[in-house]
C-alpha positions in Angstrom: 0.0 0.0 0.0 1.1 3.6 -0.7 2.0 5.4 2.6 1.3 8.6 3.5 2.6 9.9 6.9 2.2 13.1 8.9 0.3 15.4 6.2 -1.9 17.9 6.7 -5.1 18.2 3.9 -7.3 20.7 3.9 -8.6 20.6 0.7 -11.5 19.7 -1.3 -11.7 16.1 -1.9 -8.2 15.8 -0.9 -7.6 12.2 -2.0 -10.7 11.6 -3.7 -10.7 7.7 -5.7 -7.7 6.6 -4.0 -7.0 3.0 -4.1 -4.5 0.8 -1.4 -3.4 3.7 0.6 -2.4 3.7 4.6 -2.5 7.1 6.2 -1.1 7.9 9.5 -0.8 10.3 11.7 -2.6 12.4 9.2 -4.8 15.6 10.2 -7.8 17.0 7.8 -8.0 20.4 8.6 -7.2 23.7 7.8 -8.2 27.2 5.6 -9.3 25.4 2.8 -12.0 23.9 4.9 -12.6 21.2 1.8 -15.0 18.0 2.0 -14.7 14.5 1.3 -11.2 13.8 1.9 -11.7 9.7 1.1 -14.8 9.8 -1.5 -15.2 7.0 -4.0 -11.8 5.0 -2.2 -10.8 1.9 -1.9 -8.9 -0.3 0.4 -7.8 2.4 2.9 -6.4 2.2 6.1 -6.2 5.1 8.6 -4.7 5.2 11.7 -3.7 7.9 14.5 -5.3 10.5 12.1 -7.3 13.4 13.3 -10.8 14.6 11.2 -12.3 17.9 11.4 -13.4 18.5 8.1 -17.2 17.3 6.6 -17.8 14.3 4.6 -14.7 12.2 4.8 -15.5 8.4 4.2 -18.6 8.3 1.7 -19.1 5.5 -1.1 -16.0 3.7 0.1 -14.9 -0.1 0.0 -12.7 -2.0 2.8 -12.2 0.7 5.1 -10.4 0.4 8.5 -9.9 3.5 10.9 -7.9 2.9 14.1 -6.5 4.8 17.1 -8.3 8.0 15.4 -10.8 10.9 15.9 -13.6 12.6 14.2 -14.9 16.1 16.1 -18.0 17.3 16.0 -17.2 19.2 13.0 -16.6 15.9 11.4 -20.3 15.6 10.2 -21.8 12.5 8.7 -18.6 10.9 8.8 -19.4 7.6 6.9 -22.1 7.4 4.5 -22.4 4.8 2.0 -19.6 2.5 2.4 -19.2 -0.9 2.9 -16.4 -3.3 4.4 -15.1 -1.3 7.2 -13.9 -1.8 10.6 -13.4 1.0 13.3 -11.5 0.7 16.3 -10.4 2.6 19.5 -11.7 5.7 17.3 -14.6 9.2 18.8 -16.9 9.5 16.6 -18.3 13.2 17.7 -19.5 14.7 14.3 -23.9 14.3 14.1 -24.9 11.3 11.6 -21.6 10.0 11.9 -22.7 6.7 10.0 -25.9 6.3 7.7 -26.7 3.6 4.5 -23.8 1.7 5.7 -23.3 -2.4 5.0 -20.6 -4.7 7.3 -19.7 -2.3 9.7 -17.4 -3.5 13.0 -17.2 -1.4 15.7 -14.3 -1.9 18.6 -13.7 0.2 21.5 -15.3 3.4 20.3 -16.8 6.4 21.9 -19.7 7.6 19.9 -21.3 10.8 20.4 -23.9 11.8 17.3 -27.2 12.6 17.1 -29.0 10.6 14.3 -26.1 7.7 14.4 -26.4 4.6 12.4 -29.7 5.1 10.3 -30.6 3.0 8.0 -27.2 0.5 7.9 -27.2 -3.5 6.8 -24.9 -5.4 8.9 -23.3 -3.6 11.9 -21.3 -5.3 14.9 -20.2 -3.3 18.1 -18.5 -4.2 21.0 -16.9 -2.4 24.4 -18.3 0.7 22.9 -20.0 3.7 24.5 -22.6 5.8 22.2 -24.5 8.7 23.0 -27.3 9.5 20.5 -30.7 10.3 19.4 -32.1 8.1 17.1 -29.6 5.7 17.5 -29.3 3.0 14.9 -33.2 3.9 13.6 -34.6 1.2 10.3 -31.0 -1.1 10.5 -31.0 -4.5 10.2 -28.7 -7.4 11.1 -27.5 -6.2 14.3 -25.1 -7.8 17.1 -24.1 -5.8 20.1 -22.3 -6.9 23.0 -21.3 -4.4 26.4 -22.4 -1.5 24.8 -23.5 1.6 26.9 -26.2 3.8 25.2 -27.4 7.1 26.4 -30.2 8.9 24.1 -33.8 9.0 23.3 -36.0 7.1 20.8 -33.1 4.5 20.1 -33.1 1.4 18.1 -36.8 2.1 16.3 -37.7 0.2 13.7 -34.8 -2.2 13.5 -34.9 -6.1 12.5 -32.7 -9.0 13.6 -30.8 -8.2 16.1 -28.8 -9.1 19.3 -28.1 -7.6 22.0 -25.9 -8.6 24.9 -24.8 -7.5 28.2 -25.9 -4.2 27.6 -26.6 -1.2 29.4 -29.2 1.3 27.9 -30.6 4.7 29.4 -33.4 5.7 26.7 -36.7 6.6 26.0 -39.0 4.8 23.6 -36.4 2.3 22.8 -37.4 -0.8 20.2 -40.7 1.2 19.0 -41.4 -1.3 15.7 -38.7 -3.2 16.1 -39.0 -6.4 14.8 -36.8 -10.1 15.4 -34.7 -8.7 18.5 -33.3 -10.1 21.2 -31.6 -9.1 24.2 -29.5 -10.9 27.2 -28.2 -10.4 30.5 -28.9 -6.3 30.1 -30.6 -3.5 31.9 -33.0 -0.9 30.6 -34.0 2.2 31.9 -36.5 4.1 30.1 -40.5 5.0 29.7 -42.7 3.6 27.1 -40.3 0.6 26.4 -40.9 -1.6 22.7 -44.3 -0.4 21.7 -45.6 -2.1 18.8 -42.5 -4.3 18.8 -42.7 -8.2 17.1 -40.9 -10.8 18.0 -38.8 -9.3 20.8 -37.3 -11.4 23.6 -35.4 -10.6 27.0 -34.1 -12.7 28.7 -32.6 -12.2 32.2 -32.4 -8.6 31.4 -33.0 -5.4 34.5 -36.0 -3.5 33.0 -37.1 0.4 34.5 -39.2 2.3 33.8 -43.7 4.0 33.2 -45.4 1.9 30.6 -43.5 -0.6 28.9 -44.1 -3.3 26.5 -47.9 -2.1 25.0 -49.3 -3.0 21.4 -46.5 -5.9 21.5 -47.0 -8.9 19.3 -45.3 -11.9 20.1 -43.3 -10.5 23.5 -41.4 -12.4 25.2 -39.8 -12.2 28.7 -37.9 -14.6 30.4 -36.8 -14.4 34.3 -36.5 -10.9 33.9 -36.7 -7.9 36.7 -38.7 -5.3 36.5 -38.8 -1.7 38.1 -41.5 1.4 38.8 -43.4 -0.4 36.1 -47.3 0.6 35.6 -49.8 -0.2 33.0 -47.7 -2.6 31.5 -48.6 -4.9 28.9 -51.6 -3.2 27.6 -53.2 -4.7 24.4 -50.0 -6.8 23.8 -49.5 -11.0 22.6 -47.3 -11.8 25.6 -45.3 -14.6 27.4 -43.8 -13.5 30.0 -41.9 -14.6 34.1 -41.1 -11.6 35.6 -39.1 -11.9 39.2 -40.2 -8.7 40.5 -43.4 -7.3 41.4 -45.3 -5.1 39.2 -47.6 -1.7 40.0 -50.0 -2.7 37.8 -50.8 -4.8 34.5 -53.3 -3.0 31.9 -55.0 -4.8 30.0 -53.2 -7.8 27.8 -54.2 -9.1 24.8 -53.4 -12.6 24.8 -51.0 -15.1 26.8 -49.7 -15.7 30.0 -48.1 -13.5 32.8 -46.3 -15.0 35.7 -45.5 -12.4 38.1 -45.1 -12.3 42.0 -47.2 -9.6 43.0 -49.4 -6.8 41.2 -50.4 -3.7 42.8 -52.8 -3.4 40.4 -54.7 -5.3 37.3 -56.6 -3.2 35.1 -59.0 -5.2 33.1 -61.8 -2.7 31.2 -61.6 -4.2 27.7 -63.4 -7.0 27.5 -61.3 -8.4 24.3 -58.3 -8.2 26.7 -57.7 -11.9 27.7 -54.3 -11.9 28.7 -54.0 -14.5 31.9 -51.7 -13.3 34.6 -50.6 -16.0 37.4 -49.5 -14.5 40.7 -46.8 -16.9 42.0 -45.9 -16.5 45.7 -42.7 -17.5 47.7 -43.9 -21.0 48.3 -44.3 -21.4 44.4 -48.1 -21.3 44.9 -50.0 -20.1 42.1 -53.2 -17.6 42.0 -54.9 -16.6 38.4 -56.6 -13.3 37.4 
Protein backbone atom coordinates (compact mmCIF):
# COMPACT_ATOMS: atom_id res chain seq x y z
CA UNK A 1 0.00 0.00 0.00
CA UNK A 2 1.15 3.57 -0.69
CA UNK A 3 1.98 5.44 2.65
CA UNK A 4 1.28 8.65 3.53
CA UNK A 5 2.60 9.91 6.90
CA UNK A 6 2.23 13.10 8.87
CA UNK A 7 0.34 15.37 6.22
CA UNK A 8 -1.95 17.93 6.71
CA UNK A 9 -5.08 18.22 3.89
CA UNK A 10 -7.33 20.75 3.88
CA UNK A 11 -8.63 20.62 0.72
CA UNK A 12 -11.55 19.70 -1.29
CA UNK A 13 -11.66 16.06 -1.94
CA UNK A 14 -8.18 15.83 -0.91
CA UNK A 15 -7.56 12.20 -2.03
CA UNK A 16 -10.74 11.61 -3.68
CA UNK A 17 -10.71 7.68 -5.67
CA UNK A 18 -7.70 6.61 -3.97
CA UNK A 19 -7.02 2.97 -4.11
CA UNK A 20 -4.51 0.79 -1.35
CA UNK A 21 -3.44 3.71 0.60
CA UNK A 22 -2.36 3.66 4.59
CA UNK A 23 -2.46 7.12 6.17
CA UNK A 24 -1.10 7.88 9.49
CA UNK A 25 -0.79 10.31 11.73
CA UNK A 26 -2.60 12.45 9.19
CA UNK A 27 -4.78 15.59 10.24
CA UNK A 28 -7.84 17.00 7.76
CA UNK A 29 -8.02 20.45 8.59
CA UNK A 30 -7.16 23.70 7.84
CA UNK A 31 -8.21 27.24 5.61
CA UNK A 32 -9.33 25.36 2.76
CA UNK A 33 -11.99 23.89 4.91
CA UNK A 34 -12.62 21.20 1.77
CA UNK A 35 -14.98 17.99 2.04
CA UNK A 36 -14.71 14.48 1.32
CA UNK A 37 -11.19 13.78 1.87
CA UNK A 38 -11.66 9.71 1.14
CA UNK A 39 -14.81 9.79 -1.47
CA UNK A 40 -15.23 7.02 -4.01
CA UNK A 41 -11.77 5.00 -2.21
CA UNK A 42 -10.82 1.89 -1.91
CA UNK A 43 -8.87 -0.28 0.39
CA UNK A 44 -7.84 2.44 2.90
CA UNK A 45 -6.36 2.25 6.10
CA UNK A 46 -6.21 5.14 8.58
CA UNK A 47 -4.66 5.23 11.72
CA UNK A 48 -3.67 7.91 14.49
CA UNK A 49 -5.34 10.49 12.15
CA UNK A 50 -7.30 13.37 13.27
CA UNK A 51 -10.79 14.58 11.17
CA UNK A 52 -12.27 17.93 11.41
CA UNK A 53 -13.38 18.47 8.13
CA UNK A 54 -17.22 17.30 6.60
CA UNK A 55 -17.81 14.26 4.60
CA UNK A 56 -14.73 12.18 4.80
CA UNK A 57 -15.48 8.43 4.16
CA UNK A 58 -18.59 8.33 1.73
CA UNK A 59 -19.07 5.51 -1.14
CA UNK A 60 -15.96 3.67 0.06
CA UNK A 61 -14.95 -0.14 0.04
CA UNK A 62 -12.72 -1.98 2.75
CA UNK A 63 -12.24 0.66 5.15
CA UNK A 64 -10.35 0.43 8.47
CA UNK A 65 -9.90 3.53 10.88
CA UNK A 66 -7.94 2.93 14.06
CA UNK A 67 -6.50 4.83 17.10
CA UNK A 68 -8.27 8.00 15.36
CA UNK A 69 -10.83 10.92 15.92
CA UNK A 70 -13.63 12.56 14.22
CA UNK A 71 -14.89 16.13 16.15
CA UNK A 72 -18.01 17.33 15.98
CA UNK A 73 -17.23 19.23 13.03
CA UNK A 74 -16.58 15.86 11.37
CA UNK A 75 -20.32 15.61 10.24
CA UNK A 76 -21.79 12.53 8.70
CA UNK A 77 -18.60 10.92 8.82
CA UNK A 78 -19.44 7.61 6.87
CA UNK A 79 -22.15 7.41 4.52
CA UNK A 80 -22.44 4.75 2.03
CA UNK A 81 -19.59 2.53 2.44
CA UNK A 82 -19.22 -0.87 2.86
CA UNK A 83 -16.39 -3.29 4.44
CA UNK A 84 -15.06 -1.35 7.20
CA UNK A 85 -13.86 -1.76 10.57
CA UNK A 86 -13.38 0.95 13.35
CA UNK A 87 -11.47 0.66 16.27
CA UNK A 88 -10.42 2.63 19.45
CA UNK A 89 -11.67 5.69 17.25
CA UNK A 90 -14.58 9.17 18.75
CA UNK A 91 -16.88 9.47 16.65
CA UNK A 92 -18.26 13.15 17.68
CA UNK A 93 -19.51 14.68 14.33
CA UNK A 94 -23.90 14.27 14.11
CA UNK A 95 -24.85 11.34 11.57
CA UNK A 96 -21.55 9.98 11.86
CA UNK A 97 -22.67 6.68 10.03
CA UNK A 98 -25.94 6.26 7.73
CA UNK A 99 -26.72 3.57 4.49
CA UNK A 100 -23.75 1.73 5.68
CA UNK A 101 -23.30 -2.40 4.96
CA UNK A 102 -20.64 -4.67 7.30
CA UNK A 103 -19.68 -2.29 9.72
CA UNK A 104 -17.38 -3.46 12.95
CA UNK A 105 -17.17 -1.43 15.70
CA UNK A 106 -14.34 -1.90 18.63
CA UNK A 107 -13.70 0.22 21.49
CA UNK A 108 -15.34 3.45 20.30
CA UNK A 109 -16.76 6.42 21.91
CA UNK A 110 -19.67 7.65 19.90
CA UNK A 111 -21.30 10.77 20.38
CA UNK A 112 -23.87 11.75 17.29
CA UNK A 113 -27.17 12.58 17.07
CA UNK A 114 -28.97 10.57 14.34
CA UNK A 115 -26.11 7.71 14.38
CA UNK A 116 -26.37 4.59 12.40
CA UNK A 117 -29.69 5.15 10.32
CA UNK A 118 -30.60 3.00 8.03
CA UNK A 119 -27.18 0.51 7.92
CA UNK A 120 -27.19 -3.46 6.84
CA UNK A 121 -24.94 -5.36 8.93
CA UNK A 122 -23.29 -3.63 11.93
CA UNK A 123 -21.28 -5.34 14.90
CA UNK A 124 -20.20 -3.34 18.08
CA UNK A 125 -18.54 -4.19 20.98
CA UNK A 126 -16.93 -2.37 24.40
CA UNK A 127 -18.33 0.67 22.86
CA UNK A 128 -20.01 3.67 24.53
CA UNK A 129 -22.62 5.76 22.22
CA UNK A 130 -24.50 8.67 22.97
CA UNK A 131 -27.28 9.49 20.47
CA UNK A 132 -30.75 10.30 19.42
CA UNK A 133 -32.15 8.11 17.12
CA UNK A 134 -29.60 5.68 17.51
CA UNK A 135 -29.28 3.05 14.87
CA UNK A 136 -33.18 3.86 13.59
CA UNK A 137 -34.59 1.15 10.34
CA UNK A 138 -30.98 -1.07 10.45
CA UNK A 139 -31.04 -4.52 10.22
CA UNK A 140 -28.69 -7.35 11.15
CA UNK A 141 -27.47 -6.16 14.29
CA UNK A 142 -25.06 -7.81 17.09
CA UNK A 143 -24.11 -5.85 20.10
CA UNK A 144 -22.26 -6.87 23.01
CA UNK A 145 -21.33 -4.40 26.45
CA UNK A 146 -22.36 -1.52 24.78
CA UNK A 147 -23.55 1.57 26.92
CA UNK A 148 -26.15 3.76 25.18
CA UNK A 149 -27.41 7.09 26.37
CA UNK A 150 -30.21 8.92 24.13
CA UNK A 151 -33.75 9.04 23.33
CA UNK A 152 -36.01 7.09 20.78
CA UNK A 153 -33.12 4.51 20.07
CA UNK A 154 -33.14 1.36 18.05
CA UNK A 155 -36.84 2.13 16.29
CA UNK A 156 -37.66 0.19 13.72
CA UNK A 157 -34.81 -2.17 13.46
CA UNK A 158 -34.90 -6.09 12.47
CA UNK A 159 -32.71 -9.03 13.59
CA UNK A 160 -30.78 -8.18 16.08
CA UNK A 161 -28.77 -9.15 19.25
CA UNK A 162 -28.08 -7.56 22.02
CA UNK A 163 -25.92 -8.56 24.86
CA UNK A 164 -24.78 -7.49 28.24
CA UNK A 165 -25.90 -4.25 27.56
CA UNK A 166 -26.61 -1.17 29.41
CA UNK A 167 -29.25 1.31 27.92
CA UNK A 168 -30.56 4.69 29.39
CA UNK A 169 -33.42 5.73 26.70
CA UNK A 170 -36.72 6.55 26.04
CA UNK A 171 -39.02 4.79 23.61
CA UNK A 172 -36.37 2.25 22.77
CA UNK A 173 -37.45 -0.82 20.18
CA UNK A 174 -40.66 1.24 18.99
CA UNK A 175 -41.37 -1.30 15.66
CA UNK A 176 -38.72 -3.22 16.10
CA UNK A 177 -38.98 -6.44 14.82
CA UNK A 178 -36.81 -10.10 15.37
CA UNK A 179 -34.71 -8.74 18.54
CA UNK A 180 -33.33 -10.09 21.16
CA UNK A 181 -31.57 -9.08 24.23
CA UNK A 182 -29.47 -10.93 27.21
CA UNK A 183 -28.23 -10.38 30.48
CA UNK A 184 -28.88 -6.29 30.08
CA UNK A 185 -30.56 -3.48 31.91
CA UNK A 186 -32.96 -0.88 30.56
CA UNK A 187 -33.97 2.21 31.88
CA UNK A 188 -36.49 4.15 30.09
CA UNK A 189 -40.48 5.03 29.73
CA UNK A 190 -42.72 3.57 27.13
CA UNK A 191 -40.31 0.56 26.41
CA UNK A 192 -40.88 -1.65 22.75
CA UNK A 193 -44.27 -0.40 21.74
CA UNK A 194 -45.61 -2.11 18.78
CA UNK A 195 -42.50 -4.28 18.80
CA UNK A 196 -42.72 -8.16 17.14
CA UNK A 197 -40.88 -10.77 18.04
CA UNK A 198 -38.84 -9.30 20.79
CA UNK A 199 -37.34 -11.40 23.55
CA UNK A 200 -35.40 -10.55 27.05
CA UNK A 201 -34.09 -12.75 28.67
CA UNK A 202 -32.60 -12.24 32.25
CA UNK A 203 -32.41 -8.56 31.42
CA UNK A 204 -33.00 -5.36 34.48
CA UNK A 205 -35.99 -3.45 33.04
CA UNK A 206 -37.07 0.42 34.45
CA UNK A 207 -39.19 2.27 33.79
CA UNK A 208 -43.69 4.00 33.25
CA UNK A 209 -45.40 1.86 30.57
CA UNK A 210 -43.50 -0.61 28.92
CA UNK A 211 -44.11 -3.30 26.51
CA UNK A 212 -47.89 -2.10 25.00
CA UNK A 213 -49.35 -3.01 21.37
CA UNK A 214 -46.54 -5.89 21.54
CA UNK A 215 -46.99 -8.86 19.30
CA UNK A 216 -45.30 -11.94 20.07
CA UNK A 217 -43.30 -10.47 23.54
CA UNK A 218 -41.43 -12.41 25.20
CA UNK A 219 -39.79 -12.24 28.74
CA UNK A 220 -37.93 -14.59 30.42
CA UNK A 221 -36.81 -14.37 34.31
CA UNK A 222 -36.50 -10.87 33.93
CA UNK A 223 -36.68 -7.86 36.69
CA UNK A 224 -38.66 -5.30 36.45
CA UNK A 225 -38.83 -1.72 38.12
CA UNK A 226 -41.46 1.43 38.77
CA UNK A 227 -43.39 -0.41 36.07
CA UNK A 228 -47.33 0.60 35.59
CA UNK A 229 -49.76 -0.18 32.99
CA UNK A 230 -47.74 -2.64 31.51
CA UNK A 231 -48.61 -4.85 28.86
CA UNK A 232 -51.60 -3.25 27.62
CA UNK A 233 -53.20 -4.73 24.43
CA UNK A 234 -49.97 -6.76 23.84
CA UNK A 235 -49.54 -10.96 22.64
CA UNK A 236 -47.25 -11.82 25.55
CA UNK A 237 -45.34 -14.63 27.37
CA UNK A 238 -43.76 -13.52 30.05
CA UNK A 239 -41.89 -14.55 34.09
CA UNK A 240 -41.12 -11.65 35.56
CA UNK A 241 -39.09 -11.91 39.22
CA UNK A 242 -40.19 -8.69 40.48
CA UNK A 243 -43.43 -7.33 41.43
CA UNK A 244 -45.30 -5.11 39.18
CA UNK A 245 -47.63 -1.69 40.01
CA UNK A 246 -49.96 -2.73 37.84
CA UNK A 247 -50.85 -4.75 34.47
CA UNK A 248 -53.31 -3.02 31.94
CA UNK A 249 -55.01 -4.78 29.98
CA UNK A 250 -53.16 -7.83 27.83
CA UNK A 251 -54.17 -9.13 24.77
CA UNK A 252 -53.35 -12.60 24.75
CA UNK A 253 -50.98 -15.10 26.78
CA UNK A 254 -49.69 -15.69 29.99
CA UNK A 255 -48.15 -13.51 32.76
CA UNK A 256 -46.30 -15.00 35.69
CA UNK A 257 -45.49 -12.43 38.14
CA UNK A 258 -45.13 -12.31 42.05
CA UNK A 259 -47.17 -9.62 42.98
CA UNK A 260 -49.41 -6.81 41.21
CA UNK A 261 -50.42 -3.74 42.77
CA UNK A 262 -52.85 -3.39 40.41
CA UNK A 263 -54.66 -5.35 37.32
CA UNK A 264 -56.61 -3.20 35.05
CA UNK A 265 -58.98 -5.18 33.11
CA UNK A 266 -61.83 -2.67 31.22
CA UNK A 267 -61.64 -4.23 27.72
CA UNK A 268 -63.38 -6.98 27.48
CA UNK A 269 -61.28 -8.40 24.34
CA UNK A 270 -58.28 -8.24 26.71
CA UNK A 271 -57.72 -11.85 27.67
CA UNK A 272 -54.34 -11.88 28.66
CA UNK A 273 -54.02 -14.47 31.85
CA UNK A 274 -51.71 -13.27 34.64
CA UNK A 275 -50.57 -15.96 37.39
CA UNK A 276 -49.46 -14.48 40.68
CA UNK A 277 -46.83 -16.87 42.00
CA UNK A 278 -45.93 -16.52 45.72
CA UNK A 279 -42.69 -17.45 47.66
CA UNK A 280 -43.93 -21.00 48.28
CA UNK A 281 -44.34 -21.35 44.36
CA UNK A 282 -48.10 -21.25 44.86
CA UNK A 283 -50.03 -20.09 42.07
CA UNK A 284 -53.16 -17.58 41.99
CA UNK A 285 -54.92 -16.57 38.45
CA UNK A 286 -56.56 -13.32 37.42
Amino acid sequence: MKLIQNQTFDQERALYGSEDVSVQHCTFDGPADGESAFKESRNIQAEHCYFNLRYPFWHDENLTIRDSEMTPLCRAALWYTHHAEIENTKLHGIKALRECGDITMKHCDIVSPEFGWSVKGITMEDSSAESEYFMMRSEDLTFRNVRLTGKYSFQYIQNAQFDQCQFDTKDAFWHAKNVTVRDSVINGEYLAWYSNGLTLIRCKIKGTQPFCYCKNLTLIDCEMEDADLCFEKSQVEAVITTPLLSIKNPLSGTIQVPAVGEIIRDDPNAKGEIQITNSHGRQSCA
